[in-house]
N, C-alpha and C positions, 0 to 999 in steps of 0.2 A: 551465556551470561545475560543477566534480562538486567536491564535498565533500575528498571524498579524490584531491585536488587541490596541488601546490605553491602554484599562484596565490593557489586559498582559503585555504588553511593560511598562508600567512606575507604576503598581502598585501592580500584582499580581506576575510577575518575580523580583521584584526589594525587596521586601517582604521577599518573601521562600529564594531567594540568601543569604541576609543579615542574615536570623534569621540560615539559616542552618550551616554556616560558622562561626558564633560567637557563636551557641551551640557547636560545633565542638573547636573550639578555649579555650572555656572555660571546657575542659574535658568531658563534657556531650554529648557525642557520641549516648547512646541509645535514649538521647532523642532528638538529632540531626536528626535521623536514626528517629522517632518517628512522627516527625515535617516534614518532606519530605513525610511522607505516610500520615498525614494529609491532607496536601495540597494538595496533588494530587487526596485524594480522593472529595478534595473541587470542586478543579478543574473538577473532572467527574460530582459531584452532580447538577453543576450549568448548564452543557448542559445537562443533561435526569434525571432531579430529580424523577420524577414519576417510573422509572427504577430501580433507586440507590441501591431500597432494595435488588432487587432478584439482581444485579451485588456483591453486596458482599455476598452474601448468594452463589454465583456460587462462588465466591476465596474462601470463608471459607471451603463449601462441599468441592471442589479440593483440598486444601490441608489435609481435614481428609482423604481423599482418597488415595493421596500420600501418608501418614503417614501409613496407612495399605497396602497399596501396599512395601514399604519399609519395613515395618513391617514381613509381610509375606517372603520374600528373608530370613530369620533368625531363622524364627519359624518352628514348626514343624505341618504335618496336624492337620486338626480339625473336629472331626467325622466322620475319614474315608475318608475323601472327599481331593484328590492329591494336593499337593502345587501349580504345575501347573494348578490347573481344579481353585481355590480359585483365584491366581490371575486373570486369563481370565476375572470369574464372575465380579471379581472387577473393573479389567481395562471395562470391557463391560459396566457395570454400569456407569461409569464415563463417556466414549466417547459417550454413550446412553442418560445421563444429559445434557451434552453438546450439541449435536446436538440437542435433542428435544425444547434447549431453543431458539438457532441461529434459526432452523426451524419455529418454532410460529411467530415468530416477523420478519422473513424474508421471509418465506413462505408459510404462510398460505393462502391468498389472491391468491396464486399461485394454489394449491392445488385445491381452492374452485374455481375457475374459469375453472380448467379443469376437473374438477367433472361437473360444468354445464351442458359444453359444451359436453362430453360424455355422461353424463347419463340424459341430456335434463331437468335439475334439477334449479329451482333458489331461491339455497340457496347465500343470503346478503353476501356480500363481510365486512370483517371486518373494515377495514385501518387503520390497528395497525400502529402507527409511529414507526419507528424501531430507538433501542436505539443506541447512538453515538459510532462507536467503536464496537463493539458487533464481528464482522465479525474477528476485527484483536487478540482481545484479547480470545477469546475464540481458534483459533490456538494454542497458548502462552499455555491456559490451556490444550485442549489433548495432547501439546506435553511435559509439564512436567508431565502429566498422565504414556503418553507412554516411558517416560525415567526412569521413578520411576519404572514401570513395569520390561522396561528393567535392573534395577539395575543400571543406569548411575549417578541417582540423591543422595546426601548425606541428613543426619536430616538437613538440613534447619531451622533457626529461623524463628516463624511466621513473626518477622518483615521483615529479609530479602529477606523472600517471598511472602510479602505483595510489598517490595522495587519493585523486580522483576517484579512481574503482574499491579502495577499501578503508577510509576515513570513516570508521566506527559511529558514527553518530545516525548516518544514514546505511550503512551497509547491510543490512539484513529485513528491516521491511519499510525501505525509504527514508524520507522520497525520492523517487526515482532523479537522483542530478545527470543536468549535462556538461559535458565536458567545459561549454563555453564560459557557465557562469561557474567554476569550479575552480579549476585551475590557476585565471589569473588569479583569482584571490590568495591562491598561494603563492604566487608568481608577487604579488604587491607586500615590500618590505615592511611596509605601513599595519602590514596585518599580522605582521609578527609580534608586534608590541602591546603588552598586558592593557588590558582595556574597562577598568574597575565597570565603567558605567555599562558596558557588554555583557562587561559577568553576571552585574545585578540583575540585566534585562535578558540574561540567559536561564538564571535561576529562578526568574518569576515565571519565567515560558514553562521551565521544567517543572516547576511544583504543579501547575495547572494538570500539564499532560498526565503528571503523578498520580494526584487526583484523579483525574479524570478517569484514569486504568484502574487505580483499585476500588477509591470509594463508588467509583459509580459502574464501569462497567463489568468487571471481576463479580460482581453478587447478581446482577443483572445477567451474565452471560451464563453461570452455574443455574440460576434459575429455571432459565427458557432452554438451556439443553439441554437439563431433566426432562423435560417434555419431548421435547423431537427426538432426544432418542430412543424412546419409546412411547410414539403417537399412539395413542388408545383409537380403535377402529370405529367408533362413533363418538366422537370429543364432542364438547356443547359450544353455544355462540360463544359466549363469553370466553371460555376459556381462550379455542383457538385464535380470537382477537385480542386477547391480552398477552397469551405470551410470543405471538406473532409480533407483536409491536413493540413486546420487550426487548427479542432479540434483534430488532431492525437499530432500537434508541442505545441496547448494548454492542452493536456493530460501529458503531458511529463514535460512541467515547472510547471505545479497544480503539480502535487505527486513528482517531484523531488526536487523542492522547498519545502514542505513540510517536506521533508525527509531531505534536509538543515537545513531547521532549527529546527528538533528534532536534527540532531547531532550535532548542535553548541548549542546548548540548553544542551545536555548532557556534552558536553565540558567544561560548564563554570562551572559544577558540580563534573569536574573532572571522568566523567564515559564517557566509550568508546561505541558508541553505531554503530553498523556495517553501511557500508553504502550501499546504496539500489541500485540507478542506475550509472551507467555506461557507458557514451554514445552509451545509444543504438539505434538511430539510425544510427550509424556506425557499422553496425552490417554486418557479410558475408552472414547469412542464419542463420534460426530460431532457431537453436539450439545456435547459439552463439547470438541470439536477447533475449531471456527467462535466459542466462546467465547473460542480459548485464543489464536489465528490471525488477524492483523489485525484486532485487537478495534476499531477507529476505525469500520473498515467494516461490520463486524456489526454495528455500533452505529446505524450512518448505513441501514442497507439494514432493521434492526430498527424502527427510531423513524419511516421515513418509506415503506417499503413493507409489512412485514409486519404494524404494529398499524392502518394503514389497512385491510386486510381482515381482520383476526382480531382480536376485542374479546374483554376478560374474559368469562367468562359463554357465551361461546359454543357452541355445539354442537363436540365437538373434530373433528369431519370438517373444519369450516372452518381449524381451526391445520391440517392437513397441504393443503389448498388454498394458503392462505398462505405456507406455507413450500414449497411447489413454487413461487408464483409467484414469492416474492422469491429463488429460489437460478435462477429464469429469467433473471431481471432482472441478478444477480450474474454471471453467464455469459455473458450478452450484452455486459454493463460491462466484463471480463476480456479480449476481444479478438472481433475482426470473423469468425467461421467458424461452422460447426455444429460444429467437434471443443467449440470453445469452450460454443456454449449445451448439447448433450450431458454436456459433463462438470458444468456447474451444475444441469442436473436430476439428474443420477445422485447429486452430494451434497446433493441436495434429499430424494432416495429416502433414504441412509443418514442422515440427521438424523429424515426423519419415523421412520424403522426404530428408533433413541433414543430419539425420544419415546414410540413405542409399547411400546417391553420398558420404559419407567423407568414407563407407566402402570397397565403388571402387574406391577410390581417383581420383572422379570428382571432378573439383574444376574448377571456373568462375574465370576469372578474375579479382580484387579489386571491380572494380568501377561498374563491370556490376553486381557482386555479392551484392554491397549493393544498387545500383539502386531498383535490381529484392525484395531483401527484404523489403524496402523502400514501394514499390509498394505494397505489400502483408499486409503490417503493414496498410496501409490505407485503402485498401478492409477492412480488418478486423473491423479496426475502423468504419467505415460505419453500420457495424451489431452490432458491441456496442452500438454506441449512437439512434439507431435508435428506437424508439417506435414500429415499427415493421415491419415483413418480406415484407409488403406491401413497406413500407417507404423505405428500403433499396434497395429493387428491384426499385422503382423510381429512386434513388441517382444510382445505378448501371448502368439502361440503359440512364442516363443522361451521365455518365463517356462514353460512349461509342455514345455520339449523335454528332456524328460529322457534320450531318445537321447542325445544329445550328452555325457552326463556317462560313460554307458555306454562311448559309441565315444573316449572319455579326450581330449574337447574343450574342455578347462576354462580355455584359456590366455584371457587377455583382451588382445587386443592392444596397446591404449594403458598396459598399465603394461610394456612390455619397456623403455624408455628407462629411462634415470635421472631423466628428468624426469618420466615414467610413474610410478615408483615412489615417488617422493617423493609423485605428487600421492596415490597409492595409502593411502599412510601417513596424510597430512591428512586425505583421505577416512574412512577409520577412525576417526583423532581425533576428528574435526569428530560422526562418530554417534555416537560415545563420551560426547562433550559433549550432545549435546543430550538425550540419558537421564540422565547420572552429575553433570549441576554444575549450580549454580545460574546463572539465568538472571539477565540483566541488571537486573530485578525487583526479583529480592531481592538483587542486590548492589549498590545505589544504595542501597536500605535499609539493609545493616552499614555502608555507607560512612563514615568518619571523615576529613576531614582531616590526616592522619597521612603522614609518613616510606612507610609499607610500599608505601599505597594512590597515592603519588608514584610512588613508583620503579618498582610493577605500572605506572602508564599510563605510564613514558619508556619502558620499556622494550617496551612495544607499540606506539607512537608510532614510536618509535627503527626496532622492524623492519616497519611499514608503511610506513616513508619512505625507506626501504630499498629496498621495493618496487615504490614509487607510479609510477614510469615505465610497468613495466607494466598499470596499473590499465585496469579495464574502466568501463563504462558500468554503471550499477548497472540491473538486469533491468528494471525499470518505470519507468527514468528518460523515456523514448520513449514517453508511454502515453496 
């Protein structure tokens, strides 16, 4: 069920809202608390039911494992065998479940295909449909693994750690929470109680993200993946730097939108949920672009791969080891191919390249600094969306075919329609916006319960629901 949805919108949000707040109301808190993990697991069973079983067989195992890892911090050995040596085994068990399940369903087709083509072998390709979510929630679960491990995590009630892992607002493409700031909010009574001015300032967050998904990136996204998926083998300048940059500005409103309205969705529930981007394409260089850009996941890929091999204090050769392996690790998480782990080393290269000019305090000037980033964000994107090294290397020496502007090749073929053109114009907008306005950031910050800040979200409500027949799939809903 997508968000930006009729069903969600006026039958499945309007539903859990009312029944959770009137159990709430009427003292019945556990089963307030009860009825929110329902639904949300409703809510998951209806996009990958055939999955359903082993996604809760993966929260239940996690938390018996948590429960023994927490366990163990208190106990004493057990035949001989070191409290330390006990946990490892455990936590290893657990990140070992984990991976092997994310791995099947994400990369096994991966695996068999380069088994072929090495060992000259043709074993069937599977084409396992990979379950909804899979990618962001299993994060969620090695990292309360790894915080149990570390002694960070407290007993938990299974429901509020039921809450935790499948509260529908973030459960399927973020942002990635953590336990800590998660649970007490469930845990504080205070945030059971209907919250008018919350709601409002949930529902202004929402209509934006709404917005942001259909009117701007939905036609933007159908645009620019007419082109890449089938790259013409001499494309022209123009082209492959328009729709190159189209689909970088429709990357950006797909997941940041989405991340809108899981946090006005959390809002109107009275839970705080982190927020994810940042305008990052105002970014000076890469290391402040991975700050600014799914900050849940910098966060999660920071806390639990990069400070395990780089301590304070350390020799800095080790921070650019670290930060190679964890933008390996983010590339490989990203999707099953080498265009994929490729493009997580190469912005592995341009972060460690940040941290080495900010260590000699080279610094570019504003605008040339986020031009040069700019520039590098859309290379990269090129090797994201492209089906492959071939496709990319096309789109690349098109960027660079300045013949073509010469021999008066400039026309771009998808804006001749009027539907072309139109999308041409949001396109424009849409990069307009994400330089010249304030991001959804800092406008949940001015936000006031006010007349203006009404009538801004009916009227983006108003023309998203306008559109919503046409709605797509939001880009990492499948992940």
């Amino acid at each position: 069920m997508l968000f930006s949805s009729y069903g969600f919108i006026f039958i499945f949000l309007p539903i859990v809202f009312a029944g959770f707040f009137f159990l709430n109301r009427v003292k019945c808190k556990y089963i307030a608390k009860l009825w929110l993990v329902v639904a949300s697991l409703i809510f998951y069973a209806m996009g990958s039911p055939a999955f359903f079983p082993f996604f809760m067989g993966s929260i239940f195992g996690n938390y018996i494992l948590g429960i023994i890892l927490s366990a163990v911090n208190a106990e004493k050995p057990v035949g001989g065998v070191s409290l330390f040596d006990q946990k490892k085994l455990t936590l290893a068990i657990g990140i070992a479940a984990n991976v092997i399940l994310l791995g099947y369903y994400k990369y096994t087709d991966f695996f068999i295909s380069n088994i072929n083509l090495i060992a000259h072998t043709g074993i069937s390709l599977r084409h396992i449909i990979l379950p909804i979510g899979i990618s962001f929630f299993t994060f969620q679960l090695i990292a309360f693994l790894v915080d149990s491990y570390r002694g960070l995590t407290r007993s938990y009630s299974i429901l509020d750690y039921l809450l935790f892992i499948t509260f529908f607002p973030q459960l399927i493409v973020g942002p990635i929470v953590h336990h800590g700031e998660i649970v007490p909010q469930f845990e504080d009574e205070n945030k059971a109680k209907l919250d008018w001015g919350a709601v409002a300032a949930g529902l202004f967050l929402f209509s934006i993200g709404c917005a942001k998904k259909i009117l701007l990136a939905d036609p933007m996204t159908a645009s620019a993946s007419a082109f890449f998926a089938s790259v013409p083998s001499h494309p022209g300048f123009i082209e492959s730097w328009w729709y190159s940059v189209e689909y970088t500005v429709s990357y950006y409103f797909d997941l940041s939108g989405y991340a809108d309205m899981a946090i006005g969705l959390g809002k109107m529930f009275n839970i705080s949920i982190p927020h994810n981007f940042n305008s990052p394409y105002k970014a000076r260089n890469f290391q402040d672009y991975w700050q600014r850009w799914h900050i849940t996941l910098s966060r999660f890929l920071g806390d639990y791969i990069f400070r395990s091999i780089y301590r304070k204090g350390d020799k800095y050769r080790n921070y650019y080891i670290a930060t190679m392996a964890t933008f390996f690790v983010s590339g490989f998480w990203h999707g099953a191919g080498w265009t994929f782990i490729v493009w997580g080393l190469v912005n592995g290269l341009f972060v460690c390249a940040a941290g080495w000019m900010k260590k000699r305090h080279i610094r570019f000037p504003f605008f040339i600094a986020v031009f040069l980033t700019m520039l590098g964000v859309v290379a990269l994107r090129v090797l994201f969306v492209s089906g492959s090294f071939a496709d990319a290397l096309s789109v690349y020496q098109g960027m660079i075919n300045l013949e073509s502007l010469f021999n008066n090749d400039i026309a771009i073929p998808g804006t001749i329609t009027l539907t072309g053109k139109l999308t041409a114009v949001i396109f424009i907008f849409g990069l307009l916006l994400c330089w010249l306005a304030l991001n959804s950031v800092r406008m949940a910050v001015f936000f006031k319960a006010r007349w203006p800040y009404l009538l801004f979200s009916i009227l983006l409500m108003g023309l998203s629901l306008f559109r919503m027949n046409n709605g797509m799939a939001f880009l990492y809903f499948q992940f």
